[in-house]
C-alpha positions in Angstrom: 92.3 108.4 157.0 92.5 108.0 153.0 90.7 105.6 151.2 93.7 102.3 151.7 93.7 103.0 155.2 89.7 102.2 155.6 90.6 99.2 153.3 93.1 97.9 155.6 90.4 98.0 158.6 88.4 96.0 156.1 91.3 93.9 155.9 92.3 93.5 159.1 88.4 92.1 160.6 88.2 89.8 157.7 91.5 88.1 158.1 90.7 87.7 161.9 87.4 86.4 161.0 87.5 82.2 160.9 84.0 82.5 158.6 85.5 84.7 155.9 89.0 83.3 153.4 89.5 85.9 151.5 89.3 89.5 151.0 89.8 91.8 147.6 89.9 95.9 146.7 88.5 95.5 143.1 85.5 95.4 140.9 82.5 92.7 141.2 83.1 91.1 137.5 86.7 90.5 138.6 85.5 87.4 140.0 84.5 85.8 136.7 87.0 83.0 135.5 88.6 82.4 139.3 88.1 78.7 139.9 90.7 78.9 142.7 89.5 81.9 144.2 88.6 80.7 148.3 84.9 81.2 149.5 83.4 82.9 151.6 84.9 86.2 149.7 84.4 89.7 151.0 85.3 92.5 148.0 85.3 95.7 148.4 84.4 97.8 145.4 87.6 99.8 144.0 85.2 102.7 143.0 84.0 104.4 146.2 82.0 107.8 146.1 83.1 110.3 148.2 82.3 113.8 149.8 83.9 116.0 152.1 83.0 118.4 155.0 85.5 121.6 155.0 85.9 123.6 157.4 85.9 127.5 157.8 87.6 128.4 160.7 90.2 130.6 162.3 92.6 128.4 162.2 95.2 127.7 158.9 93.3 125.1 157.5 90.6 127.3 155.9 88.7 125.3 153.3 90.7 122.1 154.4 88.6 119.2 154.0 87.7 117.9 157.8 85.7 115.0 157.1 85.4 112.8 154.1 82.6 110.4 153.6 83.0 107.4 151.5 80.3 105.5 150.1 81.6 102.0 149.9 79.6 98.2 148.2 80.9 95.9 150.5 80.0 92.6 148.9 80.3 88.8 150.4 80.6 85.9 147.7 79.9 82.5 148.7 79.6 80.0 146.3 76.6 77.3 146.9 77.4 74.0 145.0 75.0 71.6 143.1 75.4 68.8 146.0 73.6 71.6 148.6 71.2 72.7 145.9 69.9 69.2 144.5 70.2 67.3 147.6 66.6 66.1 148.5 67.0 64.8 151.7 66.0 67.0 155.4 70.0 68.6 154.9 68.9 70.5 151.7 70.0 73.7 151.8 67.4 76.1 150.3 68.7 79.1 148.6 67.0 81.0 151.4 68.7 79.3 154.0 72.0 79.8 152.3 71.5 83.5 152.0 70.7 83.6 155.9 73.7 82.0 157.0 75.6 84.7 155.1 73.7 87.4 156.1 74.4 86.5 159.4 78.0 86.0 159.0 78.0 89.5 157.1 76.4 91.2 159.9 78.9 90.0 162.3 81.4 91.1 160.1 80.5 94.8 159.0 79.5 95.1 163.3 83.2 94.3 163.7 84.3 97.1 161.3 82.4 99.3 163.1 83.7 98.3 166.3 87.2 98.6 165.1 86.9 101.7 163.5 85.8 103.2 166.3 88.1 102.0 169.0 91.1 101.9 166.7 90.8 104.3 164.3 89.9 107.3 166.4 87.2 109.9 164.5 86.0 106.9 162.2 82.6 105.2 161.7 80.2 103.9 159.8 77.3 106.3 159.4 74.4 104.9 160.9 74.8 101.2 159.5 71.5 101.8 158.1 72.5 99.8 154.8 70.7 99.0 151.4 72.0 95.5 150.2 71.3 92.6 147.9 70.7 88.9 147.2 71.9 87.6 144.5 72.2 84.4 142.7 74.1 83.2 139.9 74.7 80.2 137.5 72.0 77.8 138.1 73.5 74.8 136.1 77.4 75.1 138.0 78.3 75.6 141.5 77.0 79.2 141.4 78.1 81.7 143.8 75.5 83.3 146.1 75.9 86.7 146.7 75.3 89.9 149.0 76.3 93.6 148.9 75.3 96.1 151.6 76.3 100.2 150.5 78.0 101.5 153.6 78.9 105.2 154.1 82.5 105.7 156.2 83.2 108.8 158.0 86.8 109.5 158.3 89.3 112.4 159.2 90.7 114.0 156.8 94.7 114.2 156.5 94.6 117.0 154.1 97.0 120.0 155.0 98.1 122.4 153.6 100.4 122.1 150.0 102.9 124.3 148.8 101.8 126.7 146.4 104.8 128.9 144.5 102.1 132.3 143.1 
């Protein structure tokens, strides 16, 4: 499983998910300047770390990669709008009640990924979904967008074999 295969898992949940529009494979500050873009937005970052795990056998795949691990920022953009931030009245939608109801909806989500990875895409998982995320909130005097990232690691098989080397 390569790196537009995990990305199409991503994909996949979040188009079958009735909380989430819209989906994207780039980088964060490609948001900037989108006033049509459709919220809630999940992006994954288009710059993913990764290792492998070779393997030393007795087979013909010595030194083959067997495992790769990507470290993947899964974000989830929301944008909160000045009618829920200066309403006064009991509805008024704190900040910290905003970020809640997308953590929420972002837990669901990355659960999902894990359940589909696992069932579907046999040998595939998030590592311990142990995550580091982030609140964030930006542009105080617009609708702003409210934001939060969690770093995931993927475990996937490797579909390296063997090239063909003329010595």
């Amino acid at each position: 499983m390569e790196i537009k295969d995990i990305y199409n898992v991503f994909k996949t949940v979040a188009d079958a998910y009735v909380e989430i529009n819209d989906i994207a494979y780039t980088k964060a500050w490609d948001l900037n300047g989108q006033p049509s873009a459709t919220y809630p937005k999940v992006l994954i970052e288009c710059q993913p770390d990764y290792t492998t795990i070779n393997s030393r056998g007795e087979t013909g795949s010595e030194y083959l990669p067997i495992k790769k691990k990507y470290q993947i920022k899964v974000f989830l953009f929301d944008r909160w709008s000045l009618s829920e931030q200066k309403v006064t009245a009991a509805t008024y939608l704190t900040l910290a009640e905003k970020q809640s109801a997308m953590q929420l909806i972002f837990e669901r989500y990355l659960a999902e990924v894990q359940r589909y990875l696992i069932e579907e895409c046999k040998g595939c998982y998030i590592e311990g979904l142990e995550s580091s995320g982030f609140f964030g909130f930006f542009n105080k005097t617009n609708d702003g967008l409210v934001e939060i990232f969690e770093k995931i690691t993927v475990v996937a098989s490797s579909q390296c074999v063997k090239g063909v080397f003329n010595y």
